[in-house]
N, C-alpha and C positions, 0 to 999 in steps of 0.2 A: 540816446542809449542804443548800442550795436545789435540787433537782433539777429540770433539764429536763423537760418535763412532754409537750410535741408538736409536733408539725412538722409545718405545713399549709401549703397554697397561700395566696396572698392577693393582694387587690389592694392596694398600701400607697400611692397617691397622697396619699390625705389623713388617713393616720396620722398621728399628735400627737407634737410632740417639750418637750410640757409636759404636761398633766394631762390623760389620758383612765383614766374609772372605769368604762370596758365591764365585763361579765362575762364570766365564763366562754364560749369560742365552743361555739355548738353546730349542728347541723345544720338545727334549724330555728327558727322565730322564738317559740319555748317562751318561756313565763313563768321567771325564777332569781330568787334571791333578788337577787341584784346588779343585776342588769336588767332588772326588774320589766316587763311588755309596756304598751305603748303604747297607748290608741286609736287604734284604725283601722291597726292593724299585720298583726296574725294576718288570713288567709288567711280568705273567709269564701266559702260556696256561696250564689250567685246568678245567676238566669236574667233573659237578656237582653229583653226586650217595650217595645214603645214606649210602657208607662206608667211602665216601672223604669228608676233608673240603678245599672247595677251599682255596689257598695262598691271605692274602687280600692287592690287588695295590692300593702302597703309592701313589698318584698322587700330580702333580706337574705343570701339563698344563692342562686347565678347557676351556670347548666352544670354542674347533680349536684352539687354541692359541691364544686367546684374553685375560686369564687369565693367569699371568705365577707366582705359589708359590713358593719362596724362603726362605719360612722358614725353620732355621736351625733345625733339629732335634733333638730334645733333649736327651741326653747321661750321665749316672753317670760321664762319663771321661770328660765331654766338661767344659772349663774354667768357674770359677766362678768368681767375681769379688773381686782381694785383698786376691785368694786362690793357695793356690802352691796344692793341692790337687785335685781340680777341682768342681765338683759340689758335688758329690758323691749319694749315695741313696736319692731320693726325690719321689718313686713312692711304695705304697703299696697298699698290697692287706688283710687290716682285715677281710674281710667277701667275700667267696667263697662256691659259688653252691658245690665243692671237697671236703667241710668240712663241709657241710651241710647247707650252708643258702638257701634260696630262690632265691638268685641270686648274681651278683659280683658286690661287691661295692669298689673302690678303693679311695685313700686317696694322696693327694700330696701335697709336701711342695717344694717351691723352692725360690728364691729370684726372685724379678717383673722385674730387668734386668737380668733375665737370657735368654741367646741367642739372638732371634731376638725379639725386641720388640719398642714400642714405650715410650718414656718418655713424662709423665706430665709435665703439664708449673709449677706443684711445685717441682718437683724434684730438683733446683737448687734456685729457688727462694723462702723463706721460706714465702714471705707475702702473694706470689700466692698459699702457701701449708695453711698455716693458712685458709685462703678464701675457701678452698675448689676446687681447679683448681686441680684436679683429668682427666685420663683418658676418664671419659665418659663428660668431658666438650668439648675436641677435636672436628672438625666441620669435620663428615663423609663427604661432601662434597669434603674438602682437601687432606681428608686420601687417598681417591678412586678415579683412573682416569689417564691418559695417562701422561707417566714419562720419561724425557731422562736421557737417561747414559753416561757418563762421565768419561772416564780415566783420572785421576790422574798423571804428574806426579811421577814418584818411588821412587825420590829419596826425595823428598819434603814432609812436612803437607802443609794444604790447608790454606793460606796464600793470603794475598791481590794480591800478585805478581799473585799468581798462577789462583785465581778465574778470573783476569783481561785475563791473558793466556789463559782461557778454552772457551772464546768467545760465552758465553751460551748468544742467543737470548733474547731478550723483550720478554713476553708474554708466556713463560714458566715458570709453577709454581711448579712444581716437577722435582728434580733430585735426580738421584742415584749415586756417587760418588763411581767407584770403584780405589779402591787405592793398595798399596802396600801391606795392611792387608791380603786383596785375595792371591796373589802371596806366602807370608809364614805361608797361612791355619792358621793363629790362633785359627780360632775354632774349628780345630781339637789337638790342644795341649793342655793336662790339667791344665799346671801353668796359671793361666794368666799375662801376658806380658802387662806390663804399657807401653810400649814403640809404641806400636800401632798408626797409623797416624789419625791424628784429624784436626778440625779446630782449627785454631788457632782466636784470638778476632779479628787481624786487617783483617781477612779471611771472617768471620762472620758481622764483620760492613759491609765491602765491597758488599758483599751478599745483606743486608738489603737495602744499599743507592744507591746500581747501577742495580738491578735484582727484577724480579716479583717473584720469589721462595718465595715459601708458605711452599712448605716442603722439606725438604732435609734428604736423606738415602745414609748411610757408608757402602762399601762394604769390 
């Protein structure tokens, strides 16, 4: 049986309600085996002179660790949805101070589930897309606010069995679901992998007609 593991604050705007392989949270922006660190991540000591330009810290833990970001960072290599390629170039730079403009405007193109993100109630449901049930219809209230996390079973998708097994409280309305996707980094691999663990329908009724979850996020 899957045990509840922690219960922390978070900002859940642009938590994923398809495949995020974060790791483990922690307090600060450490190396894990699941979330191996970044360049130009960790935190680095430099003095400011008008021949240096400071290194700029990516941050990830906001007001003492009341805020913890887990957005995945986005990468030409990181999976695209339905691409054995991955994402590829989605970031330019037509106008640059280096070539003469006035200042640096850049230009990006990517698809709206790319990495960590939130889906609209149209994205599956075409009469709630026809209507207009777009992103900013979503209730910031929901989005934003204290979340438990939940290990998954490994070997399973989340399944009526399973949601019944993870023993989540009454009166919690956020969880984070980490599952097997963490464990084999998918979003650090550029194919993307349909094989990824999901809810499954009899997972998601279960959800609806036994639990207060309002929102739910895939790790």
């Amino acid at each position: 049986m899957a045990k509840t593991t922690l219960k922390l604050p978070f900002s859940l705007l642009f938590f994923t309600s398809l495949t995020l392989t974060l790791a483990t949270l922690a307090l600060t922006a450490a190396e894990t085996a699941a979330y191996p660190t970044i360049p130009g991540t960790m935190p680095t000591g430099c003095s400011l002179s008008e021949e240096e330009v400071p290194t700029p810290v990516r941050r990830e833990v906001y007001e003492n660790g009341q805020i913890y970001d887990i957005t995945h960072r986005i990468t030409s290599d990181m999976p695209s949805f339905g691409s054995k390629e991955g994402l590829g170039q989605y970031l330019w730079l037509p106008k640059s101070i280096k070539n003469g403009s006035l200042a640096n405007n850049s230009e990006m193109k990517l698809p709206s589930h790319t990495g960590t993100h939130v889906d609209a109630p149209g994205h599956v449901f075409d009469h709630y897309f026809d209507a207009g049930y777009d992103v900013d219809t979503l209730d910031l209230g929901v989005l934003n606010g204290p979340a438990l996390l939940v290990d998954v079973p490994r070997d399973k998708n989340i399944t009526a069995e399973v949601m019944e097994s993870l023993n989540i409280p009454r009166g919690v309305r956020r969880v984070i679901f980490r599952t097997l996707n963490t464990d084999r980094k998918l979003m650090f691999k550029r194919e993307f992998d349909s094989s990824y663990v999901g809810f499954m329908k009899d997972g998601a009724r279960w959800l609806v007609q036994n639990t207060d979850i309002k929102l739910v996020g895939k790790l």
